[in-house]
C-alpha positions in Angstrom: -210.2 -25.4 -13.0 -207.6 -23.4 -14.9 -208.1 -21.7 -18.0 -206.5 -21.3 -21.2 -205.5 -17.9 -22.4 -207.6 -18.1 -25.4 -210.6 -19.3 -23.1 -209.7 -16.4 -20.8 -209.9 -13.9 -23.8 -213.1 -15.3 -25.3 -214.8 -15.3 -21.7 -213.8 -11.8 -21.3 -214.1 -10.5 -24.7 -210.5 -9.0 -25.0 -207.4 -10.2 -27.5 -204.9 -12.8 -26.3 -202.5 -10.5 -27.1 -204.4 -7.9 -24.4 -203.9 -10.7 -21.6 -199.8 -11.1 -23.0 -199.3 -7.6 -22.6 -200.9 -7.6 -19.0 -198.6 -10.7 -18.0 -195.5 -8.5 -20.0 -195.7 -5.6 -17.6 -196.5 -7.3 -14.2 -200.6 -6.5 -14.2 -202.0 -9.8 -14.6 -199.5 -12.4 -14.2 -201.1 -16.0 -14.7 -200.4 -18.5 -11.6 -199.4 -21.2 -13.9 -197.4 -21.9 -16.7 -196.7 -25.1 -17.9 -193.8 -26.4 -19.3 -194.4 -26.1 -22.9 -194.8 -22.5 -22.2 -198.7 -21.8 -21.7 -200.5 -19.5 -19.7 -203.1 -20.6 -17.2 -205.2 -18.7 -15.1 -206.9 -19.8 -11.8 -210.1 -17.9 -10.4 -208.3 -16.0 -8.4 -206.8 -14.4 -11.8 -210.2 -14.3 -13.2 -211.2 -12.1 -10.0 -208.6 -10.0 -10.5 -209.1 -9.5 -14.1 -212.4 -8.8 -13.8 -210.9 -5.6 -11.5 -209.0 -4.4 -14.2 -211.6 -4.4 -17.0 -214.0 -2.8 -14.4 -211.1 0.2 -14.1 -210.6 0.2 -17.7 -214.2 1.2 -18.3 -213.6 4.0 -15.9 -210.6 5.3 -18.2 -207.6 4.5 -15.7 -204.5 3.8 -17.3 -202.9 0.5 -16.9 -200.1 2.0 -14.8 -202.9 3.5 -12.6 -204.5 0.1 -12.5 -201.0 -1.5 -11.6 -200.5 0.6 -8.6 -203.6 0.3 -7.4 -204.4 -3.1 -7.3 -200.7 -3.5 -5.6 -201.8 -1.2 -3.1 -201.2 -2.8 0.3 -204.6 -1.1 1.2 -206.5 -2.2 -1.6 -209.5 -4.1 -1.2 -211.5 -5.8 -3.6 -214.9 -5.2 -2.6 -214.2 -2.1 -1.6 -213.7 -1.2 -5.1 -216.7 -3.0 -6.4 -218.8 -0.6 -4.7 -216.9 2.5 -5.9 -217.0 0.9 -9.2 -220.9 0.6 -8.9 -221.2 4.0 -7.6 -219.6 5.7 -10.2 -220.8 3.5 -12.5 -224.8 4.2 -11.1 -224.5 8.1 -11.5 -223.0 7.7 -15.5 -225.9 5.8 -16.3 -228.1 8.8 -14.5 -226.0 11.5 -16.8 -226.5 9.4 -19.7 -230.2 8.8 -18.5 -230.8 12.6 -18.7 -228.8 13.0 -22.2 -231.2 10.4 -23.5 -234.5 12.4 -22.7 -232.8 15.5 -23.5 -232.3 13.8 -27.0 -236.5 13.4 -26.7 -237.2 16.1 -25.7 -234.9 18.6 -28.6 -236.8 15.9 -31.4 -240.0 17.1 -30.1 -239.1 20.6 -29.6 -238.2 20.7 -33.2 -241.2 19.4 -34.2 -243.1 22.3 -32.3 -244.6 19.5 -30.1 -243.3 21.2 -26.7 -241.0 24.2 -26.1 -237.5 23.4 -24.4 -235.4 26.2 -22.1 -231.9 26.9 -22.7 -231.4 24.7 -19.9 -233.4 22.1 -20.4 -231.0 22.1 -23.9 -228.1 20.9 -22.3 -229.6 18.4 -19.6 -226.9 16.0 -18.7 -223.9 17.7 -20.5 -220.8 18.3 -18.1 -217.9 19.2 -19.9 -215.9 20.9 -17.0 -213.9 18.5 -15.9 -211.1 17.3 -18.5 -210.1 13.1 -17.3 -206.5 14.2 -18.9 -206.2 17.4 -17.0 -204.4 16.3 -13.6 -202.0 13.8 -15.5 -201.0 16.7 -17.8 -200.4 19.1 -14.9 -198.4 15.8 -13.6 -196.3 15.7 -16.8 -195.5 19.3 -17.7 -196.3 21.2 -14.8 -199.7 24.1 -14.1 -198.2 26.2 -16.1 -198.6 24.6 -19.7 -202.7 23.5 -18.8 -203.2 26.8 -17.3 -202.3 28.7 -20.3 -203.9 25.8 -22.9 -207.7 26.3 -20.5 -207.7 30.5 -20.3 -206.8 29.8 -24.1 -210.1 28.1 -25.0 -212.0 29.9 -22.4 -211.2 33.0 -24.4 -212.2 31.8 -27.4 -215.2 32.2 -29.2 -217.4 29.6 -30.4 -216.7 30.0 -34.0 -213.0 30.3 -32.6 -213.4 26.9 -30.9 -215.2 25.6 -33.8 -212.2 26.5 -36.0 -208.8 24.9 -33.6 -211.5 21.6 -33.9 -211.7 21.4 -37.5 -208.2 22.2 -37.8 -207.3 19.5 -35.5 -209.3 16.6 -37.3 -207.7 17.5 -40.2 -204.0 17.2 -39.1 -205.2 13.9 -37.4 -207.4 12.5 -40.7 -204.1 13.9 -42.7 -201.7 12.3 -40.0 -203.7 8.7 -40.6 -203.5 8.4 -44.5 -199.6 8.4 -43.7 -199.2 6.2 -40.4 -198.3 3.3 -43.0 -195.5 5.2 -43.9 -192.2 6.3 -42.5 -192.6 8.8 -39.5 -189.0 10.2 -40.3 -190.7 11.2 -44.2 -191.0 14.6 -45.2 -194.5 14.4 -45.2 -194.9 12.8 -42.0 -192.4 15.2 -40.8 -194.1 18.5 -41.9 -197.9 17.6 -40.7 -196.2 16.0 -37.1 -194.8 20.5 -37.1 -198.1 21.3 -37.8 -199.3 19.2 -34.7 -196.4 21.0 -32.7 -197.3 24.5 -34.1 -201.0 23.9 -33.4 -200.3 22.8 -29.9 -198.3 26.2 -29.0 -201.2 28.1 -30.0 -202.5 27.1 -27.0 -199.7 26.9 -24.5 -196.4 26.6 -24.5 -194.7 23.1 -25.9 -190.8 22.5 -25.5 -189.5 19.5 -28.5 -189.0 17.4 -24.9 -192.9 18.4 -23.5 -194.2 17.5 -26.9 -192.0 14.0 -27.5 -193.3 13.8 -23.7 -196.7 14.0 -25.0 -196.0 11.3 -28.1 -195.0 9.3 -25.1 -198.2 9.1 -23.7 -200.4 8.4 -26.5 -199.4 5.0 -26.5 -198.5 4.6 -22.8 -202.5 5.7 -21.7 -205.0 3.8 -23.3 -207.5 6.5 -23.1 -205.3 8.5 -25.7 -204.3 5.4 -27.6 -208.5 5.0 -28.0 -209.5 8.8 -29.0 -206.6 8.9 -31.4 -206.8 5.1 -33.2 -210.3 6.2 -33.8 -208.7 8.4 -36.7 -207.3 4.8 -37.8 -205.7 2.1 -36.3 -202.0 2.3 -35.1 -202.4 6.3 -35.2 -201.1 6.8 -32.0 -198.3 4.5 -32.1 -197.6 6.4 -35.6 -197.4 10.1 -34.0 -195.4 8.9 -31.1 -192.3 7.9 -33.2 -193.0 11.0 -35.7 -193.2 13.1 -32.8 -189.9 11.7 -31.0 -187.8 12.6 -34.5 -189.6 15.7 -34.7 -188.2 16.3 -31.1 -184.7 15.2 -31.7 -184.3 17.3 -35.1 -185.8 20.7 -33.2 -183.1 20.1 -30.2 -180.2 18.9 -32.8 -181.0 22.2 -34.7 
C-alpha cells in the first residue's frame, strides 16, 4: 500500500521537507503522484530510502548517495552488509572509548593506574572524512600545506587556532539573522578567510568554493548548524560577497 509523505517522514523520523528535497534533486523520486499533486511512495521507495538514511549515518553526501545508488553495479544487499560491517567495528571503537571513559574515572579516583596508552583506547583521529573531497576541490597542494601546518604545531598552538575558530563561528551565528553583505558580517567572514590562510593557502574563488560546500555536504551543513541553525547557509552567501569584493578589488 502506498504511503503518504507525511506517513513516510513520521515512519522514518525525517522532515517532509527532507523527503521534497530528495524528490527535488532526483535521489528519491516517489512512483506516484496523484493528480492533486501528492507524493506517494511504494515499498520499493521505502527500500530504497532506507539505503539512503543507512549512508547518511555513514556521512556520505547526498551527491555521493545519488551516484551510488544509480550505479549500474550497485546492489542492494551488497551494501547492507558493508553497511553492517562498518557499522559493527564503530560500535567496537565506541565500545573501547566507553571503558576507556571507566577506566580514566577510576584512575582518578586512585582505584587502578591507567598507561598512556590505555588513555587513549579507541581514539583515531588520523583519518580526516573531509580530506579526499578537499584534495578533490582545491587540489594536494592546499591540504598538504593545512596538515604539515597542524602537525607542526604545538598543543597549546593547536589549542589556540581551536578557540579562535569557535569564536569566529559563535561570533558568525549571533549575526546569521542578518545581512551577509553587512559590515559586520563582512569583517568576521575576513577573519574566517585570514584564519584559513594561516594554514594554507585560500584564493577568494577556493574559499567561495569552500562556502559552496557547506551547504552542498551535509556533514558540513551538521558541524557548522551546531553553532546555530542556518549557520552554514549564512557563511556561504557572506563568503560568496566576500569573494566577489576581494576579486572586484
Amino acid at each position: 500500500m502506498a504511503m503518504k509523505v507525511k506517513e513516510v517522514a513520521k515512519l522514518a523520523s525525517i522532515s517532509v521537507r527532507t523527503l521534497h528535497h530528495y524528490d527535488e534533486i532526483g535521489l528519491l523520486t516517489p512512483d506516484e503522484v496523484t493528480s492533486a499533486g501528492y507524493r506517494l511512495y511504494s515499498d520499493a521507495n521505502l527500500d530504497m530510502l532506507q539505503q539512503i538514511l543507512f549512508f547518511k549515518e555513514l556521512d556520505f553526501s547526498l551527491k555521493d548517495i545519488k551516484d551510488i545508488i544509480n550505479s549500474p553495479s550497485f546492489n542492494r544487499e551488497e551494501a547492507l552488509q558493508m553497511h553492517r560491517q562498518i557499522l559493527m567495528e564503530k560500535r567496537e571503537r565506541l565500545d573501547r572509548m566507553i571503558a576507556t571513559i571507566d577506566k580514566s574515572v577510576l584512575h582518578m579516583r586512585g582505584d587502578i593506574d591507567m598507561t598512556t596508552k590505555e588513555q587513549f583506547e579507541g581514539f583515531n583521529f588520523k583519518e580526516n572524512p573531509y580530506e579526499q573531497e578537499a584534495r578533490q576541490r582545491w587540489g594536494n597542494k592546499a591540504v598538504d600545506q593545512a596538515n604539515e601546518k597542524l602537525q607542526r604545531s604545538s598543543p597549546n598552538e593547536q589549542k589556540a587556532m581551536s578557540d579562535q575558530m569557535n569564536s569566529i563561528f559563535t561570533h558568525l551565528a549571533t549575526l546569521r539573522d542578518t545581512s551577509p553583505g553587512s559590515d559586520e558580517s563582512q569583517m568576521v567572514i575576513a577573519e574566517w578567510y585570514t584564519y584559513l590562510n594561516q594554514m594554507g593557502h585560500y584564493s577568494p574563488e577556493a574559499f567561495r568554493g569552500l562556502g559552496q560546500m557547506y551547504v552542498d555536504d551535509e556533514r558540513f551543513t551538521r558541524n557548522i548548524d551546531q553553532f546555530g541553525e542556518g549557520l552554514a547557509a549564512f557563511m556561504k552567501e557572506a563568503m560568496a560577497i566576500f569573494a566577489d569584493q576581494q576579486q572586484a578589488d
